[in-house]
Backbone as CSV, one residue per row, in Angstrom:
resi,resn,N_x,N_y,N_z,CA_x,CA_y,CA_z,C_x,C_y,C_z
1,UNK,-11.096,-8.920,-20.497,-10.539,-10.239,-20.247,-10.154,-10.352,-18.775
2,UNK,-10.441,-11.444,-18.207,-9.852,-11.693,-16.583,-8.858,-12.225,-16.894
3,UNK,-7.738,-11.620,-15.876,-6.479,-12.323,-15.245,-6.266,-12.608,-14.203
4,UNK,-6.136,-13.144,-13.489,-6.140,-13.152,-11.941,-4.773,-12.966,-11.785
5,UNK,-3.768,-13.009,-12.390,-2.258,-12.978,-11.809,-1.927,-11.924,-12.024
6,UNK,-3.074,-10.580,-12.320,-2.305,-9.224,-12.421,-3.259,-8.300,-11.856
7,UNK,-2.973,-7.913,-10.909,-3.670,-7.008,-10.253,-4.097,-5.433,-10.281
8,UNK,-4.873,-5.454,-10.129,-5.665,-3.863,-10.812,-4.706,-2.384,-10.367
9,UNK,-4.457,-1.460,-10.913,-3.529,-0.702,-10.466,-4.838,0.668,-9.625
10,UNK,-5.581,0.924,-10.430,-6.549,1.726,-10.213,-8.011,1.261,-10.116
11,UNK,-8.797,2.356,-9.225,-10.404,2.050,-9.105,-11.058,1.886,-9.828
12,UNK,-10.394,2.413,-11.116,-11.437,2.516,-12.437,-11.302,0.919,-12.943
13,UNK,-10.534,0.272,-12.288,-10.669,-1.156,-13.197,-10.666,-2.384,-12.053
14,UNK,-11.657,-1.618,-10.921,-12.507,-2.184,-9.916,-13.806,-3.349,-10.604
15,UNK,-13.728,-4.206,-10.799,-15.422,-5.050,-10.741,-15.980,-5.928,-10.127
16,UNK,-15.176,-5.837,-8.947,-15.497,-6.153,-7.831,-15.942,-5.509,-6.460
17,UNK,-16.032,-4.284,-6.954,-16.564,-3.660,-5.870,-16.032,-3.514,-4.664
18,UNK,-14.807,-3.331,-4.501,-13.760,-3.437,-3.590,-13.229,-2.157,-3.390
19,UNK,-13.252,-0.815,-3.942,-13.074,0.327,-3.718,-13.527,1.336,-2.925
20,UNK,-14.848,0.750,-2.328,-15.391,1.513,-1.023,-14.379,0.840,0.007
21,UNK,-14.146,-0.694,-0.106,-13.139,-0.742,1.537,-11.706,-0.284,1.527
22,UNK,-10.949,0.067,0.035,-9.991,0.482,0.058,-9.958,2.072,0.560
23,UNK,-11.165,2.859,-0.221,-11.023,4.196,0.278,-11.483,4.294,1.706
24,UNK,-12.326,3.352,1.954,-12.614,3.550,3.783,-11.406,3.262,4.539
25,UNK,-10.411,2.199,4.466,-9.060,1.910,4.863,-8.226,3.515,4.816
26,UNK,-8.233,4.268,3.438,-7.364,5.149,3.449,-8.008,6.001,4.355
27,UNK,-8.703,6.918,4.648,-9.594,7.606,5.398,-9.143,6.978,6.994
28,UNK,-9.494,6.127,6.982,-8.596,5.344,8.328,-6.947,5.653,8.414
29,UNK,-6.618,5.796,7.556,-5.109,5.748,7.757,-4.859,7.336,8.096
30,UNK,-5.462,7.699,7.410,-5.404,9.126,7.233,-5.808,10.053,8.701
31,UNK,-6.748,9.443,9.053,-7.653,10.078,10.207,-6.959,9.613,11.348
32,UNK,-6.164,8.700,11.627,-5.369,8.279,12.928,-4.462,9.174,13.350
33,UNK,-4.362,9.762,14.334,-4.080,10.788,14.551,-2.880,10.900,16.098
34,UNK,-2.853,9.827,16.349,-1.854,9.521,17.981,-0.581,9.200,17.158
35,UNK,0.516,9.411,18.408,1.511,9.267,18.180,2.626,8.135,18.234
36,UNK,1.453,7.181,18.753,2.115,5.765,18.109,1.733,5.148,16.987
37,UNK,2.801,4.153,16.493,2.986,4.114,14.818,1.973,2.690,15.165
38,UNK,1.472,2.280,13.634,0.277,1.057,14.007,0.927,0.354,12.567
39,UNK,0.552,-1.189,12.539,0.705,-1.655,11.238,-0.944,-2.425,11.012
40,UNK,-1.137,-2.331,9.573,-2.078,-3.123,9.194,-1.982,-4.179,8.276
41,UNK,-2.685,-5.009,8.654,-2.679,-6.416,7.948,-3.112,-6.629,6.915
42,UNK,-3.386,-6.888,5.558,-4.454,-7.526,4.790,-4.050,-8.485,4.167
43,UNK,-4.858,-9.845,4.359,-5.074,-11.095,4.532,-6.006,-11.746,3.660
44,UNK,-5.505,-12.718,2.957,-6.734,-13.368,2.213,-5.417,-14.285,1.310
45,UNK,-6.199,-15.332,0.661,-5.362,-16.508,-0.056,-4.939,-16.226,-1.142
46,UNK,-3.868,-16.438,-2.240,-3.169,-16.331,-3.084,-4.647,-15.897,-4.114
47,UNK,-4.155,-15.125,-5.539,-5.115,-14.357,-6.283,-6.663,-13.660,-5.608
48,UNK,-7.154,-13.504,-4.117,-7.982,-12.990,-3.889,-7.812,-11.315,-3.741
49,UNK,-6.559,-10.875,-4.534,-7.017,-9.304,-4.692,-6.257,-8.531,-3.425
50,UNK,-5.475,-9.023,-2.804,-4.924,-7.901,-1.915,-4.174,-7.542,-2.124
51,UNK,-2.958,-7.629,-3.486,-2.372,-6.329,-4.164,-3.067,-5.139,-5.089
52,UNK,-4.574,-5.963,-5.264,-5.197,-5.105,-6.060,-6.325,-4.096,-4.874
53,UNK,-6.345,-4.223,-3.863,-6.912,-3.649,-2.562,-5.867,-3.091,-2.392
54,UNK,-4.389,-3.058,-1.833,-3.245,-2.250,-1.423,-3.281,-1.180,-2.722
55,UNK,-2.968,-1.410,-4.371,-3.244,-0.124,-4.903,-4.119,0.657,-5.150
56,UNK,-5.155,0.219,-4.523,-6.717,0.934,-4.905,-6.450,2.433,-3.491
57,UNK,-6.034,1.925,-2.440,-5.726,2.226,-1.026,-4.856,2.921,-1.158
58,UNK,-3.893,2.869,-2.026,-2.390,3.984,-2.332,-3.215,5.320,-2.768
59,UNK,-3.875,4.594,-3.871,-4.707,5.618,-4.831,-5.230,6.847,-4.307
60,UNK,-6.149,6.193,-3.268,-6.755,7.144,-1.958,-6.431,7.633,-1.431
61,UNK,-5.050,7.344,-0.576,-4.560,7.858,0.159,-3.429,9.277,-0.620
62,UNK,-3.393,9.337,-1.533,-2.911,9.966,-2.550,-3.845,11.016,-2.395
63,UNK,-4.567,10.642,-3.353,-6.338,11.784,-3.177,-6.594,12.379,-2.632
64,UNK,-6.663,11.697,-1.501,-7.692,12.644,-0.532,-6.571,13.252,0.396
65,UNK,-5.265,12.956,-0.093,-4.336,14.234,0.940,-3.448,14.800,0.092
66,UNK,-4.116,14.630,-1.023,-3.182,15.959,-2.522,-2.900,17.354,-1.516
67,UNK,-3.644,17.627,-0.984,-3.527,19.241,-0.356,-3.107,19.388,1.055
68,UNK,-2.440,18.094,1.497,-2.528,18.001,3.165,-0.981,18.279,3.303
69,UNK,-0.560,19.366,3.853,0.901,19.694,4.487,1.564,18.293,5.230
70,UNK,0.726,17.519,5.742,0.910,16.045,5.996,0.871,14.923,5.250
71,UNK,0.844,14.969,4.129,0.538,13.780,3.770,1.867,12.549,3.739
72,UNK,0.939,11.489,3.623,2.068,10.367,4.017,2.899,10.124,2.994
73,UNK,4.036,9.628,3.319,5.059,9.234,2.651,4.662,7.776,2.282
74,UNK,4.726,7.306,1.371,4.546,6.059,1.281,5.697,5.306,-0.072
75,UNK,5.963,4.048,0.588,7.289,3.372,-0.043,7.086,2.045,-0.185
76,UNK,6.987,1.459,-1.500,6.402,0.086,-1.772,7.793,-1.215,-1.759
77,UNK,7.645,-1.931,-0.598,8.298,-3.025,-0.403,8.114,-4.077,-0.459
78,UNK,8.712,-5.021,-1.746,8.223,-6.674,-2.141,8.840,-7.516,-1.084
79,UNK,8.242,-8.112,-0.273,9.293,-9.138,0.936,9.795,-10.512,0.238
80,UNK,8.683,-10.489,-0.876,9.196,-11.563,-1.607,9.946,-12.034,-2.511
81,UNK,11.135,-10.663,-2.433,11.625,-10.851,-3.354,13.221,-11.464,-2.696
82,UNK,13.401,-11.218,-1.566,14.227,-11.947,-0.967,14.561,-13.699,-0.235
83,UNK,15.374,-14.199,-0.445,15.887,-15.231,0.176,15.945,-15.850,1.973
84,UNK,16.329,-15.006,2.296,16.353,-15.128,3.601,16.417,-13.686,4.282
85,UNK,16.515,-13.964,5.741,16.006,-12.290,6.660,17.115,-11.479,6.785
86,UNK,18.129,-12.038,6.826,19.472,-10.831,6.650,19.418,-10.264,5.157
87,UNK,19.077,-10.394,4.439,18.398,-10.237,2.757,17.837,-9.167,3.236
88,UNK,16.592,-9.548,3.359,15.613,-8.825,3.600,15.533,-7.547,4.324
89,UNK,16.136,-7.731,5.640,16.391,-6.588,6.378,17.185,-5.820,5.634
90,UNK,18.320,-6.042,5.299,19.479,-4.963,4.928,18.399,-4.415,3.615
91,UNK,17.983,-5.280,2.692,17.351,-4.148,1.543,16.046,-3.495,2.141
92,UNK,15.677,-3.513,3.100,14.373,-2.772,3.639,15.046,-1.855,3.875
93,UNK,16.091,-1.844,4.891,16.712,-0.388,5.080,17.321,0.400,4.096
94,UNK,18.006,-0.176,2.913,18.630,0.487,2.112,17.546,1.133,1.117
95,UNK,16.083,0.324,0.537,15.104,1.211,0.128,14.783,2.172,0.926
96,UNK,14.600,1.842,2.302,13.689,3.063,3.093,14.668,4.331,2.651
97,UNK,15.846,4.222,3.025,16.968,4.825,3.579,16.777,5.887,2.158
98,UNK,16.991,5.293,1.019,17.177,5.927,-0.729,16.071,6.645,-1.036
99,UNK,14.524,6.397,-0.116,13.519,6.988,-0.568,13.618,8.257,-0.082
100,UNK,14.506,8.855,1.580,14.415,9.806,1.826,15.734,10.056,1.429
101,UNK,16.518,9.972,1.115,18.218,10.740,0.373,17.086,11.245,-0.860
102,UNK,16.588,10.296,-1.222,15.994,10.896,-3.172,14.760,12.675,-2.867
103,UNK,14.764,12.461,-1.938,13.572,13.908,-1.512,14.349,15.020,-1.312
């Protein structure tokens, strides 16, 4: 059955064929290697799949650095779940902040 208002958690429930650019993205993330920090964008209009591209991309990036003394930390933040930017800011820091107290 299609839903469009729920987005795919894993590759295996890819049918769109969107899992080669998520794992090429992670591989990118992965392979950057300088010591300044970068942000990336992904862009596209309401139900076209870029929460379901961001977990395909977690997935990967998971994967392919199961064994890496480096691998990234990664910490999932809804912006939308706030009201306004003093909102927002203070709970960005207080998640970031709880993800490394919890390690």
């Amino acid at each position: 059955m299609f839903n469009p208002d729920v987005p795919i958690k894993s590759s295996n429930d890819d049918l769109l064929d969107r899992k080669q650019f998520a794992k090429q993205l992670a591989r990118s993330i992965l392979d950057y290697k300088q010591s300044d920090s970068f942000n990336i964008g992904l862009y596209g209009k309401w139900g076209s799949g870029k929460t379901s591209v961001l977990n395909m991309t977690v997935e990967y990036l998971l994967d392919l650095s199961k064994n890496d003394v480096n691998k990234p930390e990664i910490i999932r933040f809804n912006p939308w779940m706030f009201t306004d930017e003093s909102q927002l800011i203070n709970q960005f820091f207080k998640q970031l902040s709880s993800n490394f107290i919890e390690k």
